[in-house]
mmCIF file of the C-alpha atoms, coordinates in Angstrom:
data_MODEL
# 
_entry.id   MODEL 
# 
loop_
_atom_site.group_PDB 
_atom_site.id 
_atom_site.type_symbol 
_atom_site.label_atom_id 
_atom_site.label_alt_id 
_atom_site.label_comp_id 
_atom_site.label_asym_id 
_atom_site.label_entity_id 
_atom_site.label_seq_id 
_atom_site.pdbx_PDB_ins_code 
_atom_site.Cartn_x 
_atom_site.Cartn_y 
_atom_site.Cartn_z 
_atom_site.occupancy 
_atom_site.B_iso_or_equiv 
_atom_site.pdbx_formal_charge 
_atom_site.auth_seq_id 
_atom_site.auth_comp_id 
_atom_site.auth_asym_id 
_atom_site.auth_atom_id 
_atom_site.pdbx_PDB_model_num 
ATOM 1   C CA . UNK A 1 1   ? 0.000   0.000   0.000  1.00 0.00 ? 1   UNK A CA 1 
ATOM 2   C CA . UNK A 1 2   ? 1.319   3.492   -1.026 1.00 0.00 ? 2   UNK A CA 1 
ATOM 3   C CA . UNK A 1 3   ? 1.877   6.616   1.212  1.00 0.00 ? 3   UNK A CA 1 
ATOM 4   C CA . UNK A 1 4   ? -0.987  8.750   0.224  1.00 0.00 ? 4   UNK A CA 1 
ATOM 5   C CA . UNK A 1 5   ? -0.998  11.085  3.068  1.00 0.00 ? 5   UNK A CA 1 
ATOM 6   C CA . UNK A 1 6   ? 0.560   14.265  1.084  1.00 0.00 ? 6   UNK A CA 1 
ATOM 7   C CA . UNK A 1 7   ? -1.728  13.646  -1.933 1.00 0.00 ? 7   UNK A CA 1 
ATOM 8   C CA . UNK A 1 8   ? -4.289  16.342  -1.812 1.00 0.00 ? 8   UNK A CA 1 
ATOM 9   C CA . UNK A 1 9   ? -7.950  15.767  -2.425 1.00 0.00 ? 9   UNK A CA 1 
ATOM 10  C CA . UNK A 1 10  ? -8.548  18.758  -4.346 1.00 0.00 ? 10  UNK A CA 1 
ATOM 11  C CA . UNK A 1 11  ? -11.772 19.646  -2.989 1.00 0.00 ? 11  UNK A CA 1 
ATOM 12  C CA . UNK A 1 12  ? -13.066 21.858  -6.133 1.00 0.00 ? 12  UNK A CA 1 
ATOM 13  C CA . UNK A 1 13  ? -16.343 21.814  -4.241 1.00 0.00 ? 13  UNK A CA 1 
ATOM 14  C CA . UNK A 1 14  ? -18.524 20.659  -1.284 1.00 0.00 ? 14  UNK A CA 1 
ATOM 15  C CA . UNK A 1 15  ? -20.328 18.202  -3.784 1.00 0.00 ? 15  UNK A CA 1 
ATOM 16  C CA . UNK A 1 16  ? -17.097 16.775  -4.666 1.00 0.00 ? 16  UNK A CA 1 
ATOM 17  C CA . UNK A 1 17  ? -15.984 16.627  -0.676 1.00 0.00 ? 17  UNK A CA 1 
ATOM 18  C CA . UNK A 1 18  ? -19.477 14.811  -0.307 1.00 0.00 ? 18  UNK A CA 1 
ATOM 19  C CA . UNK A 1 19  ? -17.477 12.187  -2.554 1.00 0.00 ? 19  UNK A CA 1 
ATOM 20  C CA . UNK A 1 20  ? -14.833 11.027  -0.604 1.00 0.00 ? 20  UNK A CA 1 
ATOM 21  C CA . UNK A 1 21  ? -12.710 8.254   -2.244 1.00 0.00 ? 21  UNK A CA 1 
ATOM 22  C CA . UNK A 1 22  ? -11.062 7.338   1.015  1.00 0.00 ? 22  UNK A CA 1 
ATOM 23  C CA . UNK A 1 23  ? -7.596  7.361   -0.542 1.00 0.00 ? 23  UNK A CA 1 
ATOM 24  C CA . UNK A 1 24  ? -5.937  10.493  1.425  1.00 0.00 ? 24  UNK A CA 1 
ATOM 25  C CA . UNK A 1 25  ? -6.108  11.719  4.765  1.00 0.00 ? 25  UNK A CA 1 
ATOM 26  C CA . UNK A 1 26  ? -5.960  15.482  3.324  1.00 0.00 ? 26  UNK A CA 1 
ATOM 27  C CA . UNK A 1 27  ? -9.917  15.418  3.001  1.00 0.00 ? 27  UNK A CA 1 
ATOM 28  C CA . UNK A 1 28  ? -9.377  15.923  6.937  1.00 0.00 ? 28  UNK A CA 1 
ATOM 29  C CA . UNK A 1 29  ? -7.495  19.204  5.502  1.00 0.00 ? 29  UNK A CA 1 
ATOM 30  C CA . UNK A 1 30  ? -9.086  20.217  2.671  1.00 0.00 ? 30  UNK A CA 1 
ATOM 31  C CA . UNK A 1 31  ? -12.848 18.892  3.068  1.00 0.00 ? 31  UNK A CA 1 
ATOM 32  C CA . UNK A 1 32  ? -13.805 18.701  7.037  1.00 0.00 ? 32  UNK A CA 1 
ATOM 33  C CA . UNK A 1 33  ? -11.493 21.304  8.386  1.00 0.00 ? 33  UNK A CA 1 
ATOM 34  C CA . UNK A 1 34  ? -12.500 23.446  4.824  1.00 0.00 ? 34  UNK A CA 1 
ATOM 35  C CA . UNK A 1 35  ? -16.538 23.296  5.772  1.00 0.00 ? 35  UNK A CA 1 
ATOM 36  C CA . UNK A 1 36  ? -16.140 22.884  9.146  1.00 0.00 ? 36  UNK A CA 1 
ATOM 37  C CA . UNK A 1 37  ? -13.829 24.865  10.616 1.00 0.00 ? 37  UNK A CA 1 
ATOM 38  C CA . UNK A 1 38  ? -13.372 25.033  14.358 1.00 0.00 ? 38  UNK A CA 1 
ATOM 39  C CA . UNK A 1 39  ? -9.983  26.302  15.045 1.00 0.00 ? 39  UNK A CA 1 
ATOM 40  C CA . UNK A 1 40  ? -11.808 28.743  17.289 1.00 0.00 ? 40  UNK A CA 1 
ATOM 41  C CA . UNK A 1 41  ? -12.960 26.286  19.799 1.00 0.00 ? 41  UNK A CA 1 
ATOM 42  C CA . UNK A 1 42  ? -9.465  24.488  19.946 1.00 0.00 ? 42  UNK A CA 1 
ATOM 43  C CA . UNK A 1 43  ? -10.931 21.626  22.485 1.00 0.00 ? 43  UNK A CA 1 
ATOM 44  C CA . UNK A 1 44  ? -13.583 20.206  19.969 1.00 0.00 ? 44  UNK A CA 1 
ATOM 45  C CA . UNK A 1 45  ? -11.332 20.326  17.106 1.00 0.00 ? 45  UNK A CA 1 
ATOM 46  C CA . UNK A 1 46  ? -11.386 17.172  15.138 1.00 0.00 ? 46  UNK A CA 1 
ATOM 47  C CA . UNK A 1 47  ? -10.229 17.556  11.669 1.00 0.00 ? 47  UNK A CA 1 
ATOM 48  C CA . UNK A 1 48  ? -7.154  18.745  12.111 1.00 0.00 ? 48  UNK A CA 1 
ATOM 49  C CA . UNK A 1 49  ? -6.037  17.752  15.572 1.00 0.00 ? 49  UNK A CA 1 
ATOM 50  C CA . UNK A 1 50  ? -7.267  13.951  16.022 1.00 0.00 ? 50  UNK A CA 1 
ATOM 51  C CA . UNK A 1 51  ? -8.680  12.602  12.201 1.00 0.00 ? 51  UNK A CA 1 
ATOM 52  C CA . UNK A 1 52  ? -5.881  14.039  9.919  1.00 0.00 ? 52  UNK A CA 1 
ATOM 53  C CA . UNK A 1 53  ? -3.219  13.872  12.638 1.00 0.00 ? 53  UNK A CA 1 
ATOM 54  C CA . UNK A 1 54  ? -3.962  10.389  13.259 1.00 0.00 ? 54  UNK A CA 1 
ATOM 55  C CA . UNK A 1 55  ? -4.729  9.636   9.557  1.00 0.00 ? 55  UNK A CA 1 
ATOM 56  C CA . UNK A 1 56  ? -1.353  10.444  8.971  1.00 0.00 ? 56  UNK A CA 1 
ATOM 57  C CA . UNK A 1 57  ? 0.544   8.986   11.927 1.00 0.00 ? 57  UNK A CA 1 
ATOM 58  C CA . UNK A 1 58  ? -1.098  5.425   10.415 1.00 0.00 ? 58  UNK A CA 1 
ATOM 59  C CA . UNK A 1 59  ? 0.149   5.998   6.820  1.00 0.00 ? 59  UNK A CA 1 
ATOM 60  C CA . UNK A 1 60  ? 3.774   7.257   7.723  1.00 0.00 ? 60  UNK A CA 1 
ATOM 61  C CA . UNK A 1 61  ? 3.703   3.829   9.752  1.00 0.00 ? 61  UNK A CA 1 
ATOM 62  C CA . UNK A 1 62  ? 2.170   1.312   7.473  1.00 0.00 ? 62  UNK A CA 1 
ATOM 63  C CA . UNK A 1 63  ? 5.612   -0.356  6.956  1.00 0.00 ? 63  UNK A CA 1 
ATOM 64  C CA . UNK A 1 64  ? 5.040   -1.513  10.608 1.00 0.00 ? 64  UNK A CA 1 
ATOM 65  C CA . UNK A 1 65  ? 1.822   -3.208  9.871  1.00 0.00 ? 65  UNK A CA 1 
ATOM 66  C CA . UNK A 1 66  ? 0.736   -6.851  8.411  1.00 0.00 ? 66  UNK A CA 1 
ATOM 67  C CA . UNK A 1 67  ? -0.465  -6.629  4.795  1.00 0.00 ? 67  UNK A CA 1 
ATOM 68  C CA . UNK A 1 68  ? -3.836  -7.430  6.390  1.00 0.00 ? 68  UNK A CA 1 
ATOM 69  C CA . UNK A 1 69  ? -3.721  -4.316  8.958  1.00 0.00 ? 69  UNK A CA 1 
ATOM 70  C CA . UNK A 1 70  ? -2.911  -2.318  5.760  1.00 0.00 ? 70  UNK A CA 1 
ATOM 71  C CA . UNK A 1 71  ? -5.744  -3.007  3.880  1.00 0.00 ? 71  UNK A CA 1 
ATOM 72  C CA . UNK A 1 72  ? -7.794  -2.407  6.704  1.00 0.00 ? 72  UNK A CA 1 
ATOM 73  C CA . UNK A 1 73  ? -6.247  0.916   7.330  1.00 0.00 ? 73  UNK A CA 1 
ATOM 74  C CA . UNK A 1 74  ? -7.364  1.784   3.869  1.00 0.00 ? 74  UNK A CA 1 
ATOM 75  C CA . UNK A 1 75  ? -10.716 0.923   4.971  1.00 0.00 ? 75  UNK A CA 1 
ATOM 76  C CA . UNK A 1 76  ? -11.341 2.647   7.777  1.00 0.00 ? 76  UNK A CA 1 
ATOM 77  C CA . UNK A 1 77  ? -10.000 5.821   6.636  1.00 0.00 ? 77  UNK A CA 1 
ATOM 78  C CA . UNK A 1 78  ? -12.914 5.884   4.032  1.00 0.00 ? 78  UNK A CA 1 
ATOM 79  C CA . UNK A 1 79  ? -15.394 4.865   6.465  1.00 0.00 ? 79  UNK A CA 1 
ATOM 80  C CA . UNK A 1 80  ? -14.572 7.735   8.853  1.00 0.00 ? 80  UNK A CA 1 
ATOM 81  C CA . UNK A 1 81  ? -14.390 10.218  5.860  1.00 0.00 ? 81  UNK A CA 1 
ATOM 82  C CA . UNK A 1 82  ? -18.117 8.188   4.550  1.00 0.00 ? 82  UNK A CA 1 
ATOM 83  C CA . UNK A 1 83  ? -19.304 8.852   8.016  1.00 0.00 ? 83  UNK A CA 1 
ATOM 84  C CA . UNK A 1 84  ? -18.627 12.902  8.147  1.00 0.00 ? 84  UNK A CA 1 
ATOM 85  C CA . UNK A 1 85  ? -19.874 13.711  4.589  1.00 0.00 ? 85  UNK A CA 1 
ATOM 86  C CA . UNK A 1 86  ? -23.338 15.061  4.887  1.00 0.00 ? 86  UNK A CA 1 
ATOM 87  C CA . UNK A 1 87  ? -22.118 16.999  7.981  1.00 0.00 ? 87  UNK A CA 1 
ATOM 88  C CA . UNK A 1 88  ? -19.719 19.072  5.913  1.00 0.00 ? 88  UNK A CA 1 
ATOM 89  C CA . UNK A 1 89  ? -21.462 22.351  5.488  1.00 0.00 ? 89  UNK A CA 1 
ATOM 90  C CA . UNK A 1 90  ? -24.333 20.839  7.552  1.00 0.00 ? 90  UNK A CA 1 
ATOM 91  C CA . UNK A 1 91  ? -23.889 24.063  10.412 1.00 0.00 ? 91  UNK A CA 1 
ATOM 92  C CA . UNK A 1 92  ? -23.295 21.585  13.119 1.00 0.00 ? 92  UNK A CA 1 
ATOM 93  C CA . UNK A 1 93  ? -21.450 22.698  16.098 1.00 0.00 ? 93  UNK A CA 1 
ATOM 94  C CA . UNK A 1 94  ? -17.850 21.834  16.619 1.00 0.00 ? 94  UNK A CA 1 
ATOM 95  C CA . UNK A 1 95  ? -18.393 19.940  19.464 1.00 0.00 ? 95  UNK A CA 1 
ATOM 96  C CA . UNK A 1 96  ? -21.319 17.846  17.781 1.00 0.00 ? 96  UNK A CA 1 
ATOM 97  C CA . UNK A 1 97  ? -19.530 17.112  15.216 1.00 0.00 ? 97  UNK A CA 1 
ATOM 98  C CA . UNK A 1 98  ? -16.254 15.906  17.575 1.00 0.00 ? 98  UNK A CA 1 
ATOM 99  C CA . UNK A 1 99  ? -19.067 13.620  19.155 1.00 0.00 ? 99  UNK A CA 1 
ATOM 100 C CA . UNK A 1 100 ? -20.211 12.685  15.721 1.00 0.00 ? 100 UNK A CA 1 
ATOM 101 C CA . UNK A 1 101 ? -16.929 11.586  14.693 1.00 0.00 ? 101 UNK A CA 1 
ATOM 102 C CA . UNK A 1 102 ? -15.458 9.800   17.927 1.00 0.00 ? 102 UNK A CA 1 
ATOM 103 C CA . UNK A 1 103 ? -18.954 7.814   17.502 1.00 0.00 ? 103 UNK A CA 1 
ATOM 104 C CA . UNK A 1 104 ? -18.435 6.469   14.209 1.00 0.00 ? 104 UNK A CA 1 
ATOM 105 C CA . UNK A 1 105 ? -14.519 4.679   14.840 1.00 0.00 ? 105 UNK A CA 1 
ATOM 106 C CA . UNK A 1 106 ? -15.574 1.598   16.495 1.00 0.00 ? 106 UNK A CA 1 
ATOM 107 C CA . UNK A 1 107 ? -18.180 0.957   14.086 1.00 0.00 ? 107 UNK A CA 1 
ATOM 108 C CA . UNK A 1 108 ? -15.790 1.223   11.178 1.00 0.00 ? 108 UNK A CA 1 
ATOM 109 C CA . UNK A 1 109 ? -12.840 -0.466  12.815 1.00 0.00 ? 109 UNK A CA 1 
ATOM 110 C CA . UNK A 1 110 ? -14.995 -3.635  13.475 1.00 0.00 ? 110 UNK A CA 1 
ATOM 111 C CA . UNK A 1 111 ? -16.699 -3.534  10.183 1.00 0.00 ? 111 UNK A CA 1 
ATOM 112 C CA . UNK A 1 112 ? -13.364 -2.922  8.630  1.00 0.00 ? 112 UNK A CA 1 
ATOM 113 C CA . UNK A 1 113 ? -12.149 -6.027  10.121 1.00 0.00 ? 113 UNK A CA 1 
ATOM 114 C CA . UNK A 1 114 ? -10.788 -4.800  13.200 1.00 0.00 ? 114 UNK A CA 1 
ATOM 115 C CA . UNK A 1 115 ? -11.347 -8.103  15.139 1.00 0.00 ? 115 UNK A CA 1 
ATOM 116 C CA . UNK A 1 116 ? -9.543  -10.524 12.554 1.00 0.00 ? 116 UNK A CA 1 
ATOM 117 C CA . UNK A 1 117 ? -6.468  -8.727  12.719 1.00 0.00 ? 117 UNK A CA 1 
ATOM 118 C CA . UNK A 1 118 ? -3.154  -10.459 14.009 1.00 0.00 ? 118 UNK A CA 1 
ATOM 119 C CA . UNK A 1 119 ? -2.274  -9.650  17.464 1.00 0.00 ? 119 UNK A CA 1 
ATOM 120 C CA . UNK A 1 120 ? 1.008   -7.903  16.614 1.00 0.00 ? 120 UNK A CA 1 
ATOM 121 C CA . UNK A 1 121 ? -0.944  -5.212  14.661 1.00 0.00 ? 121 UNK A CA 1 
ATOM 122 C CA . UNK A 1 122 ? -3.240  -4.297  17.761 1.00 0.00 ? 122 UNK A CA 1 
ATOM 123 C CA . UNK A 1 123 ? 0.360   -3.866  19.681 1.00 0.00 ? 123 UNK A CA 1 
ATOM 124 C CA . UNK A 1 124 ? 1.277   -1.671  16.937 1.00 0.00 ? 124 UNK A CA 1 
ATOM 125 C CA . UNK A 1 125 ? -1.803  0.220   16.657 1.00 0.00 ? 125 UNK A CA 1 
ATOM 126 C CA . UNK A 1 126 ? -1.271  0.423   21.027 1.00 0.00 ? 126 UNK A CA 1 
ATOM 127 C CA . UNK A 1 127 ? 1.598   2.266   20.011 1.00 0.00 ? 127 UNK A CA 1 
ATOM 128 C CA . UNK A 1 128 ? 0.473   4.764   17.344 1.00 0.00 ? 128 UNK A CA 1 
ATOM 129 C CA . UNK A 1 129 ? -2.186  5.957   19.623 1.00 0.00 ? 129 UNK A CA 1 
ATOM 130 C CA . UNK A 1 130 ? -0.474  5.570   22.621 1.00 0.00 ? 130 UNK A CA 1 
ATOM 131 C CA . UNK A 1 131 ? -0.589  9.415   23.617 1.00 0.00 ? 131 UNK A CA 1 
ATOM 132 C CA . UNK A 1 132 ? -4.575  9.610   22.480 1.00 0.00 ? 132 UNK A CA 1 
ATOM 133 C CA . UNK A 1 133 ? -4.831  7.487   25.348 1.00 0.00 ? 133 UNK A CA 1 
ATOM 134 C CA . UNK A 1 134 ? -3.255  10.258  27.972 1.00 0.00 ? 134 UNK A CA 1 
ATOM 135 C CA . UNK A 1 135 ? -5.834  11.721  30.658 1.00 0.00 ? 135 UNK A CA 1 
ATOM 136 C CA . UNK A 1 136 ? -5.030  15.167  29.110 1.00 0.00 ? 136 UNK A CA 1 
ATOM 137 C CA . UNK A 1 137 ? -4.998  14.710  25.443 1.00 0.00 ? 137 UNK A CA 1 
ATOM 138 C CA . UNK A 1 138 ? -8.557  16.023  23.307 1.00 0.00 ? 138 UNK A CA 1 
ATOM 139 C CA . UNK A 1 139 ? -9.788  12.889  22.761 1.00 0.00 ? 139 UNK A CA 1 
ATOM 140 C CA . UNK A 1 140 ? -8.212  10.658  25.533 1.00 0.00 ? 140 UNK A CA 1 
ATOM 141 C CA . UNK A 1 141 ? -12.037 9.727   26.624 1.00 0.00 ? 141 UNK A CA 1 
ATOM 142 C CA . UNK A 1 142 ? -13.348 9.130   23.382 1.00 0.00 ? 142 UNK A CA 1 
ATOM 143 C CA . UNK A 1 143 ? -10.575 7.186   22.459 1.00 0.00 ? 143 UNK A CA 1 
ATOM 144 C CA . UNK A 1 144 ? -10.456 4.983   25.788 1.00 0.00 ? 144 UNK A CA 1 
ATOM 145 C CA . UNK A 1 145 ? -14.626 4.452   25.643 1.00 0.00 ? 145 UNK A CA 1 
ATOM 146 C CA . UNK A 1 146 ? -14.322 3.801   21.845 1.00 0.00 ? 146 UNK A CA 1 
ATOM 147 C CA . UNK A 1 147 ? -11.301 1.189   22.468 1.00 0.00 ? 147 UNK A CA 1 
ATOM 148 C CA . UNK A 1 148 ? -13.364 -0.793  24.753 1.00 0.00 ? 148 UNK A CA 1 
ATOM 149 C CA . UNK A 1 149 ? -16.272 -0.502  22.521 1.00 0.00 ? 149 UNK A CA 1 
ATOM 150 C CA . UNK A 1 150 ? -14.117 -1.850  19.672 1.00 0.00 ? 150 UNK A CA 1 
ATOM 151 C CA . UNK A 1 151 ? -13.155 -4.846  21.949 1.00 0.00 ? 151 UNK A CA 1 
ATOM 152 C CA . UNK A 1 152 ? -16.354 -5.443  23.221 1.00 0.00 ? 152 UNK A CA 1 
ATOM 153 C CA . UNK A 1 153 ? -17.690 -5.519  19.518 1.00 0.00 ? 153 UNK A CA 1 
ATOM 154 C CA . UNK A 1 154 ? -15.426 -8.274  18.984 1.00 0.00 ? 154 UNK A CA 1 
ATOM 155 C CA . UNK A 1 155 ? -15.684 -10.079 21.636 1.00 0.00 ? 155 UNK A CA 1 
ATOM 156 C CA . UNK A 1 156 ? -19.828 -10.283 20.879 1.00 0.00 ? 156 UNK A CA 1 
ATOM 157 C CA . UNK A 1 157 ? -18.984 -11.540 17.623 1.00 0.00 ? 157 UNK A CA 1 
ATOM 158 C CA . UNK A 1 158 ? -16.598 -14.027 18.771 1.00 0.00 ? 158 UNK A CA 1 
ATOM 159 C CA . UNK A 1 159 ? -18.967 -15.148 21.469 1.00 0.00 ? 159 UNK A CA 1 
ATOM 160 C CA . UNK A 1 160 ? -21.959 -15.451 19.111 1.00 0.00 ? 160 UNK A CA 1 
ATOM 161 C CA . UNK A 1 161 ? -19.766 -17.236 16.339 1.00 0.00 ? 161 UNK A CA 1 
ATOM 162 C CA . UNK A 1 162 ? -18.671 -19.719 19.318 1.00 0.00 ? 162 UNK A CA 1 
ATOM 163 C CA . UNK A 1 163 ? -21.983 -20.424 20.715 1.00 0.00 ? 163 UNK A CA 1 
ATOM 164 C CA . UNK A 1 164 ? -23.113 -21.211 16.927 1.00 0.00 ? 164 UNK A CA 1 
ATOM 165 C CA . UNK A 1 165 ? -20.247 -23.824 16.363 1.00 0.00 ? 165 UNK A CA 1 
ATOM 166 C CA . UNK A 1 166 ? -21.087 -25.001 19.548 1.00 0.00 ? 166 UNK A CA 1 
ATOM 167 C CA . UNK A 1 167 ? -24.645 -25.838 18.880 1.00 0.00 ? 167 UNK A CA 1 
ATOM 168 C CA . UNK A 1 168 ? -24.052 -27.272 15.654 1.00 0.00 ? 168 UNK A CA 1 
ATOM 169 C CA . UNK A 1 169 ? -21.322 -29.122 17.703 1.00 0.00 ? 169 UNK A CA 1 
ATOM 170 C CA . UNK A 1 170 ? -24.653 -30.519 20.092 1.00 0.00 ? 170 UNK A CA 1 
ATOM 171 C CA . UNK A 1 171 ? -26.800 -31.101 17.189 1.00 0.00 ? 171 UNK A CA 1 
ATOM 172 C CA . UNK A 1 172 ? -24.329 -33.550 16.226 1.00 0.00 ? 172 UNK A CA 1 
ATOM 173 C CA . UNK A 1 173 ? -24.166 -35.363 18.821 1.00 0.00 ? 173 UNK A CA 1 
ATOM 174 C CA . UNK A 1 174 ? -27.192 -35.761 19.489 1.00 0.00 ? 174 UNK A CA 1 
ATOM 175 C CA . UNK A 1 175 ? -27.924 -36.069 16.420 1.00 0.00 ? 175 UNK A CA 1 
# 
């Protein structure tokens, strides 16, 4: 997977912003931050300061990931982006729209594939976001409540996929 984080998304318009392809973390930049601006209310800044900074930490790092964590990487950043796209413009608050955001990640991680991933990528992805996870960073809540979540996802879909094996397992038997 290439390094698309400097590759700019040309945002010609808001209908094309609505668009996103998913492929570069500059629609952060030059789409959310662009219709949404909220560098006046620095504490529920999200384009700028937690999806394209993040966005980009991933990409600069994808050399540390499996093949498998890359493609999901891919696939998650156009989720996110899919998520925000009828709020650009929309006249939502900055602080709604932090909220709005936040919400959305554990939905697209585990629908990305999130839970399938080996266990050396969630160390690695530990250590990307390590410092989102500090009491005092913006989104150290967020990201704490929407790491459980995440987890928790999994762990429902692990249970229910066990607990159908194992009555197909007790069907057998008895047959």
């Amino acid at each position: 997977m290439t390094n698309n984080n400097n590759k700019s998304h040309t945002c010609s318009s808001l209908q094309a912003c609505r668009n996103p392809s998913g492929d570069s973390c500059s629609w952060y930049r030059d789409c959310l931050n662009r219709f949404n601006p909220c560098s006046s209310s620095p504490s529920d800044e999200y384009a700028l300061t937690y999806g394209n900074h993040y966005c980009t930490k991933y990409e600069n790092n994808l050399n540390k990931f499996s093949s498998q964590a890359q493609q999901w990487i891919g696939k998650v950043r156009k989720c996110l982006q899919l998520a925000l796209k009828t709020q650009l413009g929309s006249g939502i608050s900055c602080s709604n729209l932090k909220v709005e955001a936040f919400d959305s990640h554990t939905k697209c991680y585990v629908d990305s594939g999130f839970c399938e991933l080996p266990l050396s990528d969630y160390v690695e992805i530990t250590k990307l976001v390590g410092n989102a996870l500090l009491p005092f960073s913006g989104g150290a809540f967020r990201t704490v409540l929407n790491g459980g979540s995440t987890f928790a996802s999994c762990a429902a879909r692990y249970a229910s996929a066990l607990g159908s094996e194992f009555s197909s397992v007790v069907d057998d038997l008895l047959g």
